[in-house]
N, C-alpha and C positions, 0 to 999 in steps of 0.2 A: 504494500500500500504506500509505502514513503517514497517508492522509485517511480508509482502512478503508475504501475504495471498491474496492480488492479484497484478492483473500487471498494472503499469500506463497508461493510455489511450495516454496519451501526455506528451511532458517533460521529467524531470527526477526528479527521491528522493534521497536523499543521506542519511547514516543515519552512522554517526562514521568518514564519510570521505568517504563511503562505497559507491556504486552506488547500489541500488536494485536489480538491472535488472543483472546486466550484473558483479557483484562482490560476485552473492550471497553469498559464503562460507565465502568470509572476513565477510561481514555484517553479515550473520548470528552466528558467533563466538561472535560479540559484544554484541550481542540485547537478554536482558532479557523480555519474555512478562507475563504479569500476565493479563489473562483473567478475564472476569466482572465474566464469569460463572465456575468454578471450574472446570476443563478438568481434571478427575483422573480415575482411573483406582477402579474400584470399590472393589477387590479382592487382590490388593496392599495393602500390608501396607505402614505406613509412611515413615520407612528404607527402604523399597522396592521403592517406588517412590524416593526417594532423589539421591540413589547409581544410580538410572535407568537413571536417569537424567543427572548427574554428568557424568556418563560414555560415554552419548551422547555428553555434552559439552566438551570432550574431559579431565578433569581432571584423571591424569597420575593414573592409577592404585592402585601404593602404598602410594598416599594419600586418595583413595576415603571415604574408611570408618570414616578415621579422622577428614575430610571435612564435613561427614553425619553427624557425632557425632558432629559436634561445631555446623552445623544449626538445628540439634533439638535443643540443648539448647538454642541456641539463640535467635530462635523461642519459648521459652519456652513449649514444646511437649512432654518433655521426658518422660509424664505418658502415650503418646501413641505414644509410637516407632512402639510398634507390635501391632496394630490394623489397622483393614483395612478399607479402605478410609470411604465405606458404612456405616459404624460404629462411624464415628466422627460428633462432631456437628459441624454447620456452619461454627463458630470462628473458630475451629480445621482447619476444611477443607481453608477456608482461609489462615491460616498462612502455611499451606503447600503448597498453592500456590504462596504465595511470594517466598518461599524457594526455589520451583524449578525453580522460575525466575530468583533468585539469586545467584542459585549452581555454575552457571557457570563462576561466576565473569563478570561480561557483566559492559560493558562501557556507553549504554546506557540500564534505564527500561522503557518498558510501560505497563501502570497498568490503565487496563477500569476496569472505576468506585471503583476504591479504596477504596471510603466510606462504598459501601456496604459490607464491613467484619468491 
């Protein structure tokens, strides 16, 4: 219910100040989610997933690439900008999945099962 992957039975969630239900678009601007299981495109490369992401989160255009280039590094990836997802080991593919939880500046993250990268 707090990643809006589904709907409350009863009650309410709020998540940023956000209501779930009935605020999706503010909530969803806030909320970074980093899946247990790597959700990537398999034909993507890593620049490619980041810019793809970033552009959905709404980051303004003429910083997107600047934005991609400081979380490769900062994800330390830069030896696989250009490889595609299919192509990365585990670790790889993990830290590109915090990346694209992260692209978007989100206020809050959620990260099932973390450990496992």
């Amino acid at each position: 219910m707090l990643t809006g992957a589904e709907i409350p039975s009863g009650g309410s969630a709020h998540v940023a100040g956000f209501n779930v239900v009935t605020q999706k678009r503010n909530f969803f601007d806030q909320l970074g989610y980093c899946p247990q299981h790597d959700a990537l495109f398999e034909d993507l490369t890593v620049k490619e997933h980041l810019m793809f992401f970033a552009v959905i989160k709404g980051i303004p255009a003429a910083i997107v690439e600047e934005r991609v280039k400081a979380f490769i590094s900062m994800m330390g990836i830069e030896d696989h900008t250009h490889k595609v997802s299919k192509k990365l080991s585990g670790g790889t593919k993990r830290k590109l999945s915090l990346g694209i939880a992260l692209i978007g500046d989100p206020s809050v993250l959620i990260m099932d099962e973390p450990s496992s990268g």
